[in-house]
N, C-alpha and C positions, 0 to 999 in steps of 0.2 A: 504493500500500500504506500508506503516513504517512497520506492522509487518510483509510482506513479504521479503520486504528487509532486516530486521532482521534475517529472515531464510537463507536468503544466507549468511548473514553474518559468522553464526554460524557452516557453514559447514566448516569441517577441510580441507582445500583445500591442504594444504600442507602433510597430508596423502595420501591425493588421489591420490595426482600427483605427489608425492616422493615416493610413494611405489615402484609404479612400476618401477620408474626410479633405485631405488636403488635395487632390485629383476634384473636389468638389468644389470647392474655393476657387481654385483656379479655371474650373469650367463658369463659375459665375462672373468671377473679370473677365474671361474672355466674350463674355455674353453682356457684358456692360462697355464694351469696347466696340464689338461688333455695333451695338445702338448710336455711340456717338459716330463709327465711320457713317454708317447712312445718312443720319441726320446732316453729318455736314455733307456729305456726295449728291445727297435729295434735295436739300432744302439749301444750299446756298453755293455759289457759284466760287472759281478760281478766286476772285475777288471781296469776298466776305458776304455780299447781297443777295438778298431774297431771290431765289430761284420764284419766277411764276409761270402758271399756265394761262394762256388768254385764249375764248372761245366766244362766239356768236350768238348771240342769244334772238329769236326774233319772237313776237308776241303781237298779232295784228297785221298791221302794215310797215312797225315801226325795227329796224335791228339796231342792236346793242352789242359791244363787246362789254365780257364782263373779264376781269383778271383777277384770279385766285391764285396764292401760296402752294405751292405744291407739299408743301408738308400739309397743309389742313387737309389733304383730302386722298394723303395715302395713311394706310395704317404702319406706326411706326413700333417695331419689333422695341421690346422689353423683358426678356425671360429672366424668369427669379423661380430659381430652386425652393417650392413652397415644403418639400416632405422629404426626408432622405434616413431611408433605413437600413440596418448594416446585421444580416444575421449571421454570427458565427457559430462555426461548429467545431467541436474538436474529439476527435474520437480516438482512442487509446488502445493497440489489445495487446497483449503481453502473452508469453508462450515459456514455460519452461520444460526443459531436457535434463533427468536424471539420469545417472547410470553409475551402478555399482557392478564391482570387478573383483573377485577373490581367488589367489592364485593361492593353491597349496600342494607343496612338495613333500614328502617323507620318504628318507632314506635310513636303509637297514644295513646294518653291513653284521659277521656276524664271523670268528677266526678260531678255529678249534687245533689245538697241538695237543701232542700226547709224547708221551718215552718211557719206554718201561728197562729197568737197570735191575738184573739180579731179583728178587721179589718183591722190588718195589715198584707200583704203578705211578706214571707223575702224568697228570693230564690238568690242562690250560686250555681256561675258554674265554675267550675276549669278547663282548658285543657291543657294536654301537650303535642306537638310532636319534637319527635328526631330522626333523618336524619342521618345515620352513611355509609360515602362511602370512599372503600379502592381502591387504585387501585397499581398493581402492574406487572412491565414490567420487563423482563427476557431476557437478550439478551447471546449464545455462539456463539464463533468462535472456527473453529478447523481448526488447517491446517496439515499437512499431504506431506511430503517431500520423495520423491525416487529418488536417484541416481543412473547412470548406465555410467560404466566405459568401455571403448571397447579397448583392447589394443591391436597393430600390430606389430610383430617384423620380420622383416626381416636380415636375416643371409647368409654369403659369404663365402667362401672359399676365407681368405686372399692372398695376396703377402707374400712371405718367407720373413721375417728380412735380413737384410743387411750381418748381421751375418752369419744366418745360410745358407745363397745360397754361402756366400763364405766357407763356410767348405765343403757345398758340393761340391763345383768343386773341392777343394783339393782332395776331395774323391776322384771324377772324373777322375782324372789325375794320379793318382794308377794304374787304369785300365788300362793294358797291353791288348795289340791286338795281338791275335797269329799270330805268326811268318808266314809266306807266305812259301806255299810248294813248294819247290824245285824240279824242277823235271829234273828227271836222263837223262844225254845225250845220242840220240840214239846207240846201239852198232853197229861199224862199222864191215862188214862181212872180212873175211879171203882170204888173196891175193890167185893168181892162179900159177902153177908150171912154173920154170926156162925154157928161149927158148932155142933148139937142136943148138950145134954149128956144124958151116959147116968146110968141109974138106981145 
């Protein structure tokens, strides 16, 4: 159990769950950088000035140009990372290998002499035995760690900056409404000839 919990210990947790967090950081300035290239590429020229678009308007008999900001009237990209979830896994399995080994030897040996002299008998018996046992236990452990990282990001179509909703209605307020057609008063028809005077 101690060397398992040494394996968690050993896992970089602050890689695992700072990576992504800082991969997410970095996707959100890049997505706040991406908004100011447009706005300046859409909305304003080489020269710092209001890009506009100018178009025709007719209503009656009468035509108007009218000239609108082109920022007011494209939609301008904002994404902000509203949700970001990071689930980890870590899974552990451990395996051990025993093995016991018992080596045992016994040797005999065993030496008999005899002499007989006159009537005397003389006999010699020598023996030896030796016993030799080894024994020998083997134990591994292996353990074996896989992690799995599942990351969720969810992304939004911000709110304009405080800023930039107010330059757009400035823009807004540029915008001129053609004028209203006037239309011509009826012609009145032509009176009828002088009355005959009397006598």
């Amino acid at each position: 159990m101690a060397a398992v919990a040494g394996e968690l210990q050993a896992l970089p947790f602050g890689s695992l769950i700072g990576g992504p967090l800082d991969a997410a950081i970095e996707a959100q300035a890049r997505a706040a950088m991406s908004s100011v290239n447009f706005i300046r590429s859409i909305g304003f020229d080489d020269k710092g000035a209001v890009q506009n678009i100018t178009f025709t308007a007719k209503k009656g008999d009468v035509e108007s140009e009218i000239t609108v900001p082109l920022l007011t009237i494209v939609p301008i990209p904002f994404i902000r990372i509203d949700e970001m979830t990071i689930d980890f896994k870590a899974n552990i399995s451990s395996s051990t290998e025993s093995e016991d080994k018992t080596v045992q030897s016994v040797n005999k040996q065993a030496k008999v002499s005899a002499s007989a002299r006159y009537l005397f008998f003389k006999a010699n018996l020598e023996a030896s035995i030796s016993s030799k046992k080894d024994s020998e236990s083997t134990k591994n452990s292996k353990y074996a760690v896989e992690t799995t990282i599942d990351v969720h990001v969810h992304a939004v179509q911000d709110e304009l900056p405080a800023g930039l909703a107010k330059m757009l209605n400035i823009l807004a307020d540029t915008i001129q409404a053609p004028p209203a057609a006037v239309e011509a008063p009826p012609a009145r028809g032509g009176g009828g000839g002088g009355g005959g005077g009397g006598n």
